[in-house]
C-alpha positions as CSV (number, residue, x, y, z in Angstrom):
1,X,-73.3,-71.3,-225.0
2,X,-76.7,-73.2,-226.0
3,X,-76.9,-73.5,-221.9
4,X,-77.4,-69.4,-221.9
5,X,-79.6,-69.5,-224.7
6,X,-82.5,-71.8,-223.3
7,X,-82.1,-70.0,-220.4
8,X,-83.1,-66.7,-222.4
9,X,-85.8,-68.2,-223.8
10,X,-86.8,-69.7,-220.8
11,X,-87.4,-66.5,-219.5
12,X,-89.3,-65.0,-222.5
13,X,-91.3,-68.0,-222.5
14,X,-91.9,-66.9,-218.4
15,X,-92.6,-63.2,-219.2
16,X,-94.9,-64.2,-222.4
17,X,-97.0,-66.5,-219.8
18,X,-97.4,-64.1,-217.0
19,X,-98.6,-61.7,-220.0
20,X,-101.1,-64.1,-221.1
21,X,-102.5,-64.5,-217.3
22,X,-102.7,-61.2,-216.3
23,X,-105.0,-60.8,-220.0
24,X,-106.9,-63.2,-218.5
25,X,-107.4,-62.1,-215.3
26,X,-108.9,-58.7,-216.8
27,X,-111.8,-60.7,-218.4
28,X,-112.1,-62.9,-214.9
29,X,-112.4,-59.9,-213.0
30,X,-115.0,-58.3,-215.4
31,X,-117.0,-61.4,-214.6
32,X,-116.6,-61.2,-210.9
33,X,-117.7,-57.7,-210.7
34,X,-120.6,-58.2,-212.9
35,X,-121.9,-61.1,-210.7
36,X,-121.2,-59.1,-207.6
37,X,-123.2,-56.0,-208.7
38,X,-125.6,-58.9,-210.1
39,X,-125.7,-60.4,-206.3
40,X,-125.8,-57.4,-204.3
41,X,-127.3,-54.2,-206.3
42,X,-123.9,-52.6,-205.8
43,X,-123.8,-48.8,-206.5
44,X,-121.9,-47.8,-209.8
45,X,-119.8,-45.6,-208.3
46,X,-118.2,-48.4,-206.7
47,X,-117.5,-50.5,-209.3
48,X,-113.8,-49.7,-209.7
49,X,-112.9,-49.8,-206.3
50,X,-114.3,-53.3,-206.3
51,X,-112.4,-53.9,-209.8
52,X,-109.4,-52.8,-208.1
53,X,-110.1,-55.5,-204.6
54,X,-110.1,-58.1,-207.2
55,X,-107.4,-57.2,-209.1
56,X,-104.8,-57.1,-206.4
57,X,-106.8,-60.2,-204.7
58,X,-106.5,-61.8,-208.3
59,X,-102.6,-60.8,-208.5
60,X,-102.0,-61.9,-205.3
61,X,-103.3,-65.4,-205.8
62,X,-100.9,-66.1,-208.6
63,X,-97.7,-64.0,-207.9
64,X,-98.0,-63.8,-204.3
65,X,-98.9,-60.6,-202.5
66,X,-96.0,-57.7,-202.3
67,X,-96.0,-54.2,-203.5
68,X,-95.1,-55.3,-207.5
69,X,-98.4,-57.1,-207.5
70,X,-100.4,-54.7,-205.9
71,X,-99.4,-52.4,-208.5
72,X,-100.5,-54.8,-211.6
73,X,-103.2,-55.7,-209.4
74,X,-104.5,-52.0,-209.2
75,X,-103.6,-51.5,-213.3
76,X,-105.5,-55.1,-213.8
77,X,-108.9,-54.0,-211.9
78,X,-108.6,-50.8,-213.7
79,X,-108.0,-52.2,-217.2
80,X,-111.3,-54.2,-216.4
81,X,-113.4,-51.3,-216.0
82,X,-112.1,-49.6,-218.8
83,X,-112.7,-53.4,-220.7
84,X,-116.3,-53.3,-219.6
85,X,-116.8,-49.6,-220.8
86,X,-116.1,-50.3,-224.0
87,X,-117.5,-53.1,-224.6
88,X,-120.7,-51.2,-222.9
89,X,-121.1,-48.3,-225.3
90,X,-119.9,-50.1,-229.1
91,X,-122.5,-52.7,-227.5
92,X,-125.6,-50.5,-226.9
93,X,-125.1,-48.1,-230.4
């Protein structure tokens, strides 16, 4: 019996971490697209196709590459341009 409960909490513990990284990985790729529109006077109207790249690329690197992470890849690059947004306009009134 206490073997089935580590094991569940094993696996919220798991769940709880991949949380936290994909959190992370929203600022990361907020950084990584500023310093790419920084680098190479990138249109605005690309920006979150770019965010999305990264996201998936981001995913990828940390949960391997298949259709699940391409999917939290696509919500993560997404998430950072909505991140940067906001931050934008309570920043500038």
């Amino acid at each position: 019996m206490d073997n089935a409960v580590d094991n569940l909490f094993a696996g919220h513990i798991i769940i709880v971490m991949e949380n936290i990284t994909n959190i992370a990985l929203v600022a990361v790729v907020v950084g990584v697209v500023q310093a790419v529109k920084i680098a190479t006077d990138l249109n605005s109207k690309y920006v979150p196709v770019v965010s999305i790249v990264f996201g998936i690329v981001g995913v990828g690197l940390f949960a391997g590459f298949g259709f699940n992470s391409a999917l939290l890849g696509i919500i993560t690059g997404l998430s950072s341009c909505g991140l940067y947004s906001s931050v934008k306009s309570v920043a500038t009134k």
